[in-house]
Backbone bond lengths (Angstrom), bond angles and torsions (degrees), N, CA, C in turn:
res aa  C-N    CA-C-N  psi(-1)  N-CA   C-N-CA  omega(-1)  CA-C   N-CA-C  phi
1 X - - - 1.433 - - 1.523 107.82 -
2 X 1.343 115.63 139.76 1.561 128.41 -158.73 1.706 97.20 -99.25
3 X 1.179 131.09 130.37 1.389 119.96 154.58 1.548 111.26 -108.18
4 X 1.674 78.49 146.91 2.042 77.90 -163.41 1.675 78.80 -138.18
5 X 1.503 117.41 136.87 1.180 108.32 -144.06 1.449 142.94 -15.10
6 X 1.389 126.17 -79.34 1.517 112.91 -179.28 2.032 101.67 -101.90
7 X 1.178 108.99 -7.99 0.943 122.94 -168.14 2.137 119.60 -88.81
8 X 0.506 144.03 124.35 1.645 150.33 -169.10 1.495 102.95 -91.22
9 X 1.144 125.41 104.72 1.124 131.56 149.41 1.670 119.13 -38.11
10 X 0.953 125.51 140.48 1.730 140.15 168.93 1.680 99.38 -90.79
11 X 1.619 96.89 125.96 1.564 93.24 -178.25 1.289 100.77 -92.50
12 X 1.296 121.28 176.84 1.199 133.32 -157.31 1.408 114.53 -65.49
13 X 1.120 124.55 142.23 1.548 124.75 -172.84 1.715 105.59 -61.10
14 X 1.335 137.97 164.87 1.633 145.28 -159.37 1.500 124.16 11.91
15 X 1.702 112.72 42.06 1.741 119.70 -176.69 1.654 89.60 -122.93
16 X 1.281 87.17 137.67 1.615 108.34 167.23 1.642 107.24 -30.94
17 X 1.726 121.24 -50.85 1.297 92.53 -176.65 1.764 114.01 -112.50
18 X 1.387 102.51 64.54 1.497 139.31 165.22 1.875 104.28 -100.38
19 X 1.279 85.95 -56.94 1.790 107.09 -176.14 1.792 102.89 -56.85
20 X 1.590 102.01 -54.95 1.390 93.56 -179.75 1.530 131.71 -96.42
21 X 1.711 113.55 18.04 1.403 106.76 145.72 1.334 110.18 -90.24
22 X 1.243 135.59 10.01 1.518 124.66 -176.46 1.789 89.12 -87.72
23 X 1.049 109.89 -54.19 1.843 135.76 -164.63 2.238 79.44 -53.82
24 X 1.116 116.64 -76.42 1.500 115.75 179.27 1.606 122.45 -38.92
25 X 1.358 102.69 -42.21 1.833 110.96 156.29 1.529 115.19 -36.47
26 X 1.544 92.01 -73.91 1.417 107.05 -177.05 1.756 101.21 -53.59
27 X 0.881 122.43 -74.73 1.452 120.55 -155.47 2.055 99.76 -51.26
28 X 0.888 108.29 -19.63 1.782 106.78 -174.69 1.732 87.02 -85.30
29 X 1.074 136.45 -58.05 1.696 122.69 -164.19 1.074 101.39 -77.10
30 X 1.557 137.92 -32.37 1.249 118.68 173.97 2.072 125.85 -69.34
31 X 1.370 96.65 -1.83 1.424 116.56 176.33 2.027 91.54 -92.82
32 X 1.094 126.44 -52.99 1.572 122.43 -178.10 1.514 106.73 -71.44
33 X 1.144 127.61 -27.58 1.366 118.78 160.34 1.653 124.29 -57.73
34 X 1.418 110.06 -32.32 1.137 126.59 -157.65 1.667 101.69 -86.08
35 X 1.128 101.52 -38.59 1.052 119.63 -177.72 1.564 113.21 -66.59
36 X 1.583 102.35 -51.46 1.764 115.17 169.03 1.207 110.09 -44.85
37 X 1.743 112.43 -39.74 1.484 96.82 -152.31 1.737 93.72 -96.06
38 X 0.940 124.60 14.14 2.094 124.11 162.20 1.349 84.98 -86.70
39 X 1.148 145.08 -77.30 1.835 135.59 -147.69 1.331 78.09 -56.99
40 X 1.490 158.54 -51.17 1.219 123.03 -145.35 1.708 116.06 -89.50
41 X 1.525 92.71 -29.69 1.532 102.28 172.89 1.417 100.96 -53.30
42 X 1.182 121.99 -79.78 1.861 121.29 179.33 1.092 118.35 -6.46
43 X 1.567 96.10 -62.40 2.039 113.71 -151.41 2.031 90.27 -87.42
44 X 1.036 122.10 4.23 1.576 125.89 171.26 2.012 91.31 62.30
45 X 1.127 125.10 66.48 1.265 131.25 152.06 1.302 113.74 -115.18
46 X 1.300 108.57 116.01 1.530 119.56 -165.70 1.789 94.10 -95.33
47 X 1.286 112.71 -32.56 1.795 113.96 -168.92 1.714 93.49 -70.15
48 X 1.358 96.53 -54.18 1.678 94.38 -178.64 1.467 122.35 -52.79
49 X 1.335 115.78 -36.33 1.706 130.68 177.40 1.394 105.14 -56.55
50 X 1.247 102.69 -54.52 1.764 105.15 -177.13 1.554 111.59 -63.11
51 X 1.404 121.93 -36.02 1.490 116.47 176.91 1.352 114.46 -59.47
52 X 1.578 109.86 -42.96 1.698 115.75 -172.88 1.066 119.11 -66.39
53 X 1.650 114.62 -23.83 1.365 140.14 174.39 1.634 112.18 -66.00
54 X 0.986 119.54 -66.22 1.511 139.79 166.36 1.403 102.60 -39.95
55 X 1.141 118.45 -85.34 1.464 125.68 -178.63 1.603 113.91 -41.22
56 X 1.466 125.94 -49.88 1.198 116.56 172.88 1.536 106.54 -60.31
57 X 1.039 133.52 -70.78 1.527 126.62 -174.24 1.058 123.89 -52.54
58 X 1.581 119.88 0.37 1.336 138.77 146.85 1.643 127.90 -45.82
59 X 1.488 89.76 -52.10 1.876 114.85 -157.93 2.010 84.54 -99.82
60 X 1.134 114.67 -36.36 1.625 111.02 -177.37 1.791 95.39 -65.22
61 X 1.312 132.37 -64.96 0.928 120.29 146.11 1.835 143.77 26.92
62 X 1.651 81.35 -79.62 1.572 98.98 -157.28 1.891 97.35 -87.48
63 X 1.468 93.47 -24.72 1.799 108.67 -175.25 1.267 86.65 -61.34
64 X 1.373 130.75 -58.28 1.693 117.66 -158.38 1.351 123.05 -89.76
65 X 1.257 90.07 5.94 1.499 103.77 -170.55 2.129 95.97 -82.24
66 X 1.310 94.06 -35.79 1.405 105.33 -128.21 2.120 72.80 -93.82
67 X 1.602 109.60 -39.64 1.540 112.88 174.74 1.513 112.62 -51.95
68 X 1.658 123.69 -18.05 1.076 118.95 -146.10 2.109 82.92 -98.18
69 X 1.375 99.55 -51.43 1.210 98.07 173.04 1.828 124.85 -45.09
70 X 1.270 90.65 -48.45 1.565 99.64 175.36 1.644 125.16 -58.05
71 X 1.614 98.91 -20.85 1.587 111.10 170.62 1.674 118.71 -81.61
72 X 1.656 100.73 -27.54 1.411 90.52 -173.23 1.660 103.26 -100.12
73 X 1.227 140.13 2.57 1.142 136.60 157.01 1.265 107.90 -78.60
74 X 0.872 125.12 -56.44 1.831 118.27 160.24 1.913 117.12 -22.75
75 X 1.384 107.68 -70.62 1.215 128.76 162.43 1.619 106.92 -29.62
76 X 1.293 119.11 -84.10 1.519 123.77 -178.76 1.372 103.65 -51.28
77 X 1.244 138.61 -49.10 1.195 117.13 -178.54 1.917 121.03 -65.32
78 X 1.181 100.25 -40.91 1.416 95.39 156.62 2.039 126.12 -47.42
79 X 0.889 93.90 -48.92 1.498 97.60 173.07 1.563 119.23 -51.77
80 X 1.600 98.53 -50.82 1.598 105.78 -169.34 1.078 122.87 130.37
């Protein structure tokens, strides 16, 4: 991912580091989820806990989903 002043460039659509700003997405909301779901533990919101809960294992999810892709394009390109 390119920074071009305050702003982040989008890397190029189907390149390895396409794959890993999606994977960097994920890993930043699954840190604000994580985070949601301590204010909720504290503040005793069990409805809210379960959303932050949900939602992170959402984005944990989509990270490995998205690493797994990033391994096998790697892979094929090694091949040829």
């Amino acid at each position: 991912m390119k920074e071009s002043g305050t702003q982040l460039e989008p890397a190029p659509y189907g390149t390895p580091d396409a794959y890993r700003q999606v994977i960097q997405e994920a890993l930043w909301r699954i840190r604000v989820q994580a985070q949601l779901g301590d204010l909720y533990v504290a503040a005793g919101d069990d409805a809210g806990l379960v959303y932050a809960m949900r939602q992170l294992v959402a984005y944990v999810r989509l990270a490995m989903s998205t690493l797994g892709d990033l391994q096998e394009m790697k892979a094929a390109r090694r091949r040829g």
